[in-house]
C-alpha positions in Angstrom: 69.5 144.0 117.7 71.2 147.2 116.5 74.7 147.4 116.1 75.3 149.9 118.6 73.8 147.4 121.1 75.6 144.6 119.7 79.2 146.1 119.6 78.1 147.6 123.5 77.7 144.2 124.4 80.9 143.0 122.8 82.4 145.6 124.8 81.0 144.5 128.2 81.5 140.9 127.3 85.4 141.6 126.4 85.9 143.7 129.5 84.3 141.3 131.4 87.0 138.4 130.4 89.7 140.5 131.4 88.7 141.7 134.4 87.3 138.3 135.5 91.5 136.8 134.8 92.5 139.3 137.2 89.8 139.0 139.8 88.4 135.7 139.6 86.5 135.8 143.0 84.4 138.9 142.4 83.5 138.0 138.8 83.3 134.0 138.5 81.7 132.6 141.7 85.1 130.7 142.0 86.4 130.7 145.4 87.5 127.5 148.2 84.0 126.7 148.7 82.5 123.8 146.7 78.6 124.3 145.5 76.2 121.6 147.0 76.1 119.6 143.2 79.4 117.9 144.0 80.0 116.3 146.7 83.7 116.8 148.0 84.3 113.2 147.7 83.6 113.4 144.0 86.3 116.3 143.2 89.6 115.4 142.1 92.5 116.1 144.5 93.7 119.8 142.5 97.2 120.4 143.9 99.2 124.2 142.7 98.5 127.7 143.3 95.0 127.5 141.4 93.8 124.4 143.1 90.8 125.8 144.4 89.7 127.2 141.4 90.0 124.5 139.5 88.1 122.6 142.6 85.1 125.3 142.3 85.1 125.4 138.3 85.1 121.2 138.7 82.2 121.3 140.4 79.9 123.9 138.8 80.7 123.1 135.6 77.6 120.8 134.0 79.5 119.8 130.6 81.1 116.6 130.6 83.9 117.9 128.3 84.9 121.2 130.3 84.9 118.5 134.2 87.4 116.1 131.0 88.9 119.4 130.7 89.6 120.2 134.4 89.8 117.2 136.1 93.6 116.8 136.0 94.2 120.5 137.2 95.6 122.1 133.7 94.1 122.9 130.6 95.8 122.3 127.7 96.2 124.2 124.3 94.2 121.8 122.7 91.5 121.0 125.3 91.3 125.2 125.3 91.1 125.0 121.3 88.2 121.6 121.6 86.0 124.0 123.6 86.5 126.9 121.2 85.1 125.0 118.6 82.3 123.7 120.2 81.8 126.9 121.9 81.8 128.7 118.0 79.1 125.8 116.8 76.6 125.9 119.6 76.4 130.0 118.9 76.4 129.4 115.3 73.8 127.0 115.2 72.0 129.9 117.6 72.5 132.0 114.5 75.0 133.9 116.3 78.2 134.3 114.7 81.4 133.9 116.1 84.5 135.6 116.0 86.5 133.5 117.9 89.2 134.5 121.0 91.7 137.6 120.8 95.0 137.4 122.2 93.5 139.2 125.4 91.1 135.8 125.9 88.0 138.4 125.0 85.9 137.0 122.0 84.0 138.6 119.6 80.7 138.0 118.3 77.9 139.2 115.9 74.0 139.4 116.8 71.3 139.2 114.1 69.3 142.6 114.1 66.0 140.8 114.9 67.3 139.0 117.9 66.8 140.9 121.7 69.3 141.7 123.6 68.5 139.8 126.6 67.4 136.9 124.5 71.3 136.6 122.6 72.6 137.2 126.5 70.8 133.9 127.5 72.0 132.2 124.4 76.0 133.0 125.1 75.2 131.9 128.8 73.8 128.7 127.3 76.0 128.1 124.8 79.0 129.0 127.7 77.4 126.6 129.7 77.2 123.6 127.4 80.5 124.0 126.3 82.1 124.9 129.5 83.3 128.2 127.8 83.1 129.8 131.2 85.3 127.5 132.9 87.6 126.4 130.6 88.5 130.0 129.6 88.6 131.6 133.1 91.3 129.2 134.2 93.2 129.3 130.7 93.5 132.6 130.5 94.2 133.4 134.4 97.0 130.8 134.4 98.7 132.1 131.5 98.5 135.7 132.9 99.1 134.8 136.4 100.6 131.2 136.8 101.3 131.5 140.1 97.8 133.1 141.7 99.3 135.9 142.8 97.6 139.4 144.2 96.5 140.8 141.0 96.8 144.0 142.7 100.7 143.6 143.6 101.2 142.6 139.8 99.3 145.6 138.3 101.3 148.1 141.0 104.5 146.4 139.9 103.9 146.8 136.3 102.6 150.6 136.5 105.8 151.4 138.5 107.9 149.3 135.8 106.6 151.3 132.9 106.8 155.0 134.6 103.4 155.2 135.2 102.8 155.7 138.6 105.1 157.4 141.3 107.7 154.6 142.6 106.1 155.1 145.7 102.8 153.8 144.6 101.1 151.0 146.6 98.6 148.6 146.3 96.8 150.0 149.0 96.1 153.3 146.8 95.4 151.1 143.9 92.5 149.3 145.5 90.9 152.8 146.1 91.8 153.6 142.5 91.0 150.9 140.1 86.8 150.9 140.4 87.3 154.0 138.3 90.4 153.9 137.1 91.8 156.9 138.8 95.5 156.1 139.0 98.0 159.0 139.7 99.0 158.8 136.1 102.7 160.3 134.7 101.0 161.5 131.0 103.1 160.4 128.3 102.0 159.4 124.5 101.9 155.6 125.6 100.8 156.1 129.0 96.8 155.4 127.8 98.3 151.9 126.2 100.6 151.5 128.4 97.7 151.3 131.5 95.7 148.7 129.4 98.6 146.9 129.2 99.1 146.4 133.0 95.8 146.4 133.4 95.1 142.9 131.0 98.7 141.2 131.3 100.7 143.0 133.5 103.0 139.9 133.4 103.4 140.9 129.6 102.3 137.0 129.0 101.3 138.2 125.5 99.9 134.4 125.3 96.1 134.4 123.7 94.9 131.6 122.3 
């Protein structure tokens, strides 16, 4: 693969994380349903704010360690740090390195030039599935950005209005027609482009990677 297509798909594969902490319907699958695989009398009884996440994850997950992981309804530094490894190993021994998670829960990889594209895409989605990458670091990350579940969109409003970014009167409303492209009503200033990634990848300021 060439490097420009490697580092574009860094680039989608970081954005993706982000984006999937702060809108965890729309990008994981997760949601209050429970796939056919699991029976509901087999799930654990989640409790909290991210209960039916963690009920959803539980049951599509197919790695022992990431349903270990999940089954008590919080993931732990270490359990996040256990799949990280085994995560790093399964795309080494691809022949894929690894360049572990940033403090933004996006992780960074390197793709042999001889290896396809869509052949290194089905290895990380192997590899994530194995490992219970997907799962494990979905719910990590999403709890420590937004511990209590709440509208992503009334978080990113809130934070944009904090920092001078957007009129005071901005509402979430508005932002829901603006965030596909990223259209906000911006107030320029020479942090405002930071500042906007900021809100938009922990507008909590959590600051918490792994």
């Amino acid at each position: 693969m060439s490097q420009q297509c490697g580092e574009e798909a860094l680039i989608a594969r970081a954005v993706l994380v982000v984006l999937a902490a702060l809108f965890p319907i729309a990008l994981t699958g997760c949601s209050a349903g429970i796939p056919t695989d699991v029976e509901a009398a087999q799930l654990p009884d989640f409790e909290g704010p991210w209960a039916a996440e963690f009920a959803s994850a539980y049951a599509e997950a197919t790695s022992q360690d990431a349903r270990d992981a999940l089954e008590d309804g919080a993931i732990t530094e270490l359990e996040f740090a256990e799949m990280e490894q085994r995560y790093g190993e399964c795309l080494e021994a691809a022949g894929i390195e690894f360049g572990g998670f940033n403090d933004d829960f996006s992780h960074g990889f390197s793709v042999p030039e001889h290896l396809k594209y869509e052949d290194a895409d089905a290895l990380l989605n192997e590899c994530s599935e194995q490992t219970g990458e997907r799962q494990i670091s979905f719910l990590y990350s999403s709890i420590a950005q937004n511990p209590q579940n709440v509208n992503p969109g009334e978080l990113q409003v809130a934070c944009l209005i904090e920092k001078g970014l957007v009129p005071a009167d901005y509402t979430v409303e508005q932002w829901e027609q603006d965030v596909p492209n990223r259209s906000y009503p911006i107030i320029e200033s020479p942090t405002s482009e930071k500042d906007v990634a900021a809100c938009e990848s922990d507008p909590l300021g959590a600051s918490v990677g792994p």
